[in-house]
C-alpha positions as CSV (number, residue, x, y, z in Angstrom):
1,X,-30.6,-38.9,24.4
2,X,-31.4,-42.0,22.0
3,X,-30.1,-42.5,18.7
4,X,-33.7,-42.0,17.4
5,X,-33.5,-38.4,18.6
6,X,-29.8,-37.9,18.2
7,X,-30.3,-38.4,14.6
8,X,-33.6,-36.6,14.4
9,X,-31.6,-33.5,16.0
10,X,-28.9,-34.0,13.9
11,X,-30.9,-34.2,10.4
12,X,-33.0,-31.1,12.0
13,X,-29.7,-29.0,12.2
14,X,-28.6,-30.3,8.9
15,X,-31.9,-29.3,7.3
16,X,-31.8,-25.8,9.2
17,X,-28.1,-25.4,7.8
18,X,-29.1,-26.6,4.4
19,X,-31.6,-23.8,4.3
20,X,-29.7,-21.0,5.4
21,X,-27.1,-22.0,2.6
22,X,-29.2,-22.2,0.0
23,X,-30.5,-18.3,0.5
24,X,-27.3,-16.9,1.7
25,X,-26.4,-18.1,-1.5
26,X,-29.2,-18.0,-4.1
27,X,-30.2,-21.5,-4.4
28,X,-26.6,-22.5,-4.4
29,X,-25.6,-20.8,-7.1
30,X,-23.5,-18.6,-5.1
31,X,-21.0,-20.0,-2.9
32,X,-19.0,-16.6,-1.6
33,X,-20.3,-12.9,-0.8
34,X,-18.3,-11.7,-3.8
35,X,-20.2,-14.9,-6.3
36,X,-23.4,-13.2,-4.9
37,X,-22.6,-10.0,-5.6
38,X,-21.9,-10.6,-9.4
39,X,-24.7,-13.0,-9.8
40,X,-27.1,-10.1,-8.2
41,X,-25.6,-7.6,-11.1
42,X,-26.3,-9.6,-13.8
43,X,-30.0,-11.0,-12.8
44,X,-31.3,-7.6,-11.3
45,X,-29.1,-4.4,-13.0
46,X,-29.0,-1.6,-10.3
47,X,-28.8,1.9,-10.7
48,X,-25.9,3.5,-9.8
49,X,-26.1,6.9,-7.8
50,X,-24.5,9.8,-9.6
51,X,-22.0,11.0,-6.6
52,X,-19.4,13.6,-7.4
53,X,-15.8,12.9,-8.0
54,X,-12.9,14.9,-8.1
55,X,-11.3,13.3,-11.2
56,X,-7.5,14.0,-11.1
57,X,-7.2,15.2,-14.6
58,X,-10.7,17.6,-14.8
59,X,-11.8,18.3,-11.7
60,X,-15.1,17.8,-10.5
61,X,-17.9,15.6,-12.3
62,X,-20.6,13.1,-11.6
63,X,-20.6,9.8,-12.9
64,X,-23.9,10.5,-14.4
65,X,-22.4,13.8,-16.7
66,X,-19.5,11.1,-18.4
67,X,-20.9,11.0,-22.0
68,X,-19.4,7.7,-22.7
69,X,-22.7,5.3,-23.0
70,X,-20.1,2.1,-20.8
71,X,-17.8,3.0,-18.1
72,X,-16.0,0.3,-16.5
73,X,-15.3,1.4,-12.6
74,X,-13.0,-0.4,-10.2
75,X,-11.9,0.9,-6.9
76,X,-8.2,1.4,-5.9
77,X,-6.3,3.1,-3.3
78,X,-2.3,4.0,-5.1
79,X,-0.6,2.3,-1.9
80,X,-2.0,-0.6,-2.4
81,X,0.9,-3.5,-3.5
82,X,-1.8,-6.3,-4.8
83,X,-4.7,-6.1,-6.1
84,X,-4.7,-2.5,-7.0
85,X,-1.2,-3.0,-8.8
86,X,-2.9,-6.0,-10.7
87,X,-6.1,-3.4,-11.4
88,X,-3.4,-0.8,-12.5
89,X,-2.1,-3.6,-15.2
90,X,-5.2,-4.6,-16.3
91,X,-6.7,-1.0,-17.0
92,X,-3.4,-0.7,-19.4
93,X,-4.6,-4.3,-21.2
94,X,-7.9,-2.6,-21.2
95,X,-6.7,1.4,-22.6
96,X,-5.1,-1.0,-25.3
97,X,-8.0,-3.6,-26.4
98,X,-10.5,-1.1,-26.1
99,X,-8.4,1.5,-28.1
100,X,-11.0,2.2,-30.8
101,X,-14.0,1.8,-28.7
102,X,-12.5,4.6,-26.3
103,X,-11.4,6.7,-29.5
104,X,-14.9,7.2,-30.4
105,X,-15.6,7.8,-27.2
106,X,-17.8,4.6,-26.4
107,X,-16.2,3.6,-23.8
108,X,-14.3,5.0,-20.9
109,X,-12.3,3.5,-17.7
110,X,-13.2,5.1,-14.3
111,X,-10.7,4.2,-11.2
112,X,-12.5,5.2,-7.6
113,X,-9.8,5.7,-4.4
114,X,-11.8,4.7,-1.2
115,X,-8.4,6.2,0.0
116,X,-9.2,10.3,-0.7
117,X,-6.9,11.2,2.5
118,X,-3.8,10.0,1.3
119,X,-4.9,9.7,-2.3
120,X,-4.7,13.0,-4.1
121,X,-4.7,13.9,-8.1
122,X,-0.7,14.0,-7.9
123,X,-0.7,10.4,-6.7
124,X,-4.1,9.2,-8.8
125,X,-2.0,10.4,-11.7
126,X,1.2,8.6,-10.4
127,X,-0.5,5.1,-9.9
128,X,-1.7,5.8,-13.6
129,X,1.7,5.9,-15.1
130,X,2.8,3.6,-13.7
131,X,1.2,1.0,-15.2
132,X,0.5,3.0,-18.5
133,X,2.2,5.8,-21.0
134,X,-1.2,7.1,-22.0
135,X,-4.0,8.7,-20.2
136,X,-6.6,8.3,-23.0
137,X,-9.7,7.4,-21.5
138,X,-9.2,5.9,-18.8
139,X,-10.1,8.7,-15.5
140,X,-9.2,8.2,-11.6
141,X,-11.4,10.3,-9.1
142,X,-12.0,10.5,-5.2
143,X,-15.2,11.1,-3.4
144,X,-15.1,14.6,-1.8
145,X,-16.4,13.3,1.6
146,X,-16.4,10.5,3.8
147,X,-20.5,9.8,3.4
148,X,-20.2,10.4,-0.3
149,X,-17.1,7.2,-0.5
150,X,-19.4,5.1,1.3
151,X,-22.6,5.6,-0.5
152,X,-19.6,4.6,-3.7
153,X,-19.3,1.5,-1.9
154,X,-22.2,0.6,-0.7
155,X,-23.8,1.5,-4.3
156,X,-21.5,-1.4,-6.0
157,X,-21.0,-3.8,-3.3
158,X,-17.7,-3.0,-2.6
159,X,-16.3,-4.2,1.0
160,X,-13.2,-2.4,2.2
161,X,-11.8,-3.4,5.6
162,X,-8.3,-1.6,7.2
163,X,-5.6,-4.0,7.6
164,X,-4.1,-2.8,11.1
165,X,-0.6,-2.5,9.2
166,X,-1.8,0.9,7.3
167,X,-3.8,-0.7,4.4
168,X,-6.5,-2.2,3.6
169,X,-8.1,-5.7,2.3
170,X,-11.1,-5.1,0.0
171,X,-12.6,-7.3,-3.4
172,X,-11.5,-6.1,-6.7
173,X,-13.3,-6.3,-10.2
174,X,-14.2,-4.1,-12.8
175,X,-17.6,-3.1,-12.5
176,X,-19.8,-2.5,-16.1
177,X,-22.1,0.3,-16.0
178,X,-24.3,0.9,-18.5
179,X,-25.7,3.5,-20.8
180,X,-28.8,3.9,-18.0
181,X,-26.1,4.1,-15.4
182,X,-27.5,0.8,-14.3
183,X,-24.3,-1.5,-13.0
184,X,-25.4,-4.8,-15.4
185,X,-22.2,-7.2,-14.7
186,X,-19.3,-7.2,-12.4
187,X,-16.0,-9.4,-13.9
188,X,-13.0,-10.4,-12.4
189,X,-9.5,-9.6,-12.9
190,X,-8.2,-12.5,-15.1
191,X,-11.0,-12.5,-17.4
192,X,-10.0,-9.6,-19.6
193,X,-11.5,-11.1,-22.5
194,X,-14.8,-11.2,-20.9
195,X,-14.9,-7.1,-20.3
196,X,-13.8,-6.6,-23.7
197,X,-16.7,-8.5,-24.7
198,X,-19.5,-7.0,-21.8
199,X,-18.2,-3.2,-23.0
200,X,-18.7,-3.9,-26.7
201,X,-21.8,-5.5,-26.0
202,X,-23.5,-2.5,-23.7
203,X,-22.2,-0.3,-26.1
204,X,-24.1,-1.8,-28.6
205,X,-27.3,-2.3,-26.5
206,X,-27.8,-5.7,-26.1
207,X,-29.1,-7.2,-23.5
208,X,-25.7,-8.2,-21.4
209,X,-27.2,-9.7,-18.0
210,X,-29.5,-11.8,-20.3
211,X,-26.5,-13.2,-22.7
212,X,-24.7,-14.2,-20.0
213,X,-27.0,-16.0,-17.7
């Protein structure tokens, strides 16, 4: 092949891969699955089914029946010795910043298992005090059924993989969801500061995904 076409080839392929970069990624604003993800909540807000949970402390409910306008969701299974723990310890930051907004029952704290075989409300509870003395406002559920965890997941974007060594490797973030049930922003771990301010803000209807942009 001449260099003429060897370099035509090669700036085709580059042009091809350029492409398929910029949507996988949304005009390259995106650079990871989990950056698209959160991008996606804030630019298009998505309903979020109401699936039944079995919530440790009360039983049966659907997240659409929790009268607090803002719950902030993550997804855990209590085996879990990384991100879950690191959930577990932010949750307690959160109980504790959010105190008053969760006293007049503004906002509440949902935890999900995508582990309901092995996670029960005895051990939901456990993982709970672990990482905090309180229980105010802050609720851990499973899904009933195996199609009702993954319609969970597949409603928030959450990717849970088995490890081969009895646990699993999954993203983690706090998920907001709205007073419309609509999930509007999706923040990671370290940025406590930036939940407290996304939950005070839904709570007191402004426009989150906008402000943030």
């Amino acid at each position: 092949m001449s260099a003429k076409r060897t370099t035509a080839a090669a700036a085709l392929a580059l042009a091809a891969g350029l492409a398929a970069a910029h949507t996988a990624t949304d005009g390259f604003e995106a650079y990871t699955l989990e950056s698209a993800r959160r991008l996606a909540a804030l630019r298009s807000p998505a309903p979020v089914p109401g699936l039944a949970l079995e919530l440790a402390d009360r039983g049966p409910a659907r997240l659409a029946d929790l009268r607090e306008p803002v719950l902030l969701v993550d997804f855990i299974y209590t085996g879990c010795p990384t991100y879950c723990a690191a959930l577990g310890s932010v949750y307690a930051r959160l109980q504790e910043r959010l105190a008053a907004e969760i006293a007049a029952g503004e906002v509440r704290l949902v935890s999900v298992t995508f582990d309901p075989a092995h996670d029960g409300p005895a051990e939901l509870r456990q993982y709970r005090s672990r990482h905090s003395a309180s229980a105010a406002g802050w609720d851990l559920g499973r899904p009933g059924r195996e199609p009702d965890l993954k319609r969970w997941l597949a409603a928030f974007g959450v990717v849970v993989i088995p490890d081969g060594l009895g646990g699993y490797a999954h993203n983690a973030a706090v998920h907001v969801v709205g007073p419309d049930r609509k999930l509007v922003a999706i923040l990671g771990l370290d940025d406590i500061d930036g939940i407290v301010k996304a939950a005070r803000e839904v709570s007191g209807g402004s426009e989150l995904h906008a402000a943030m942009r």
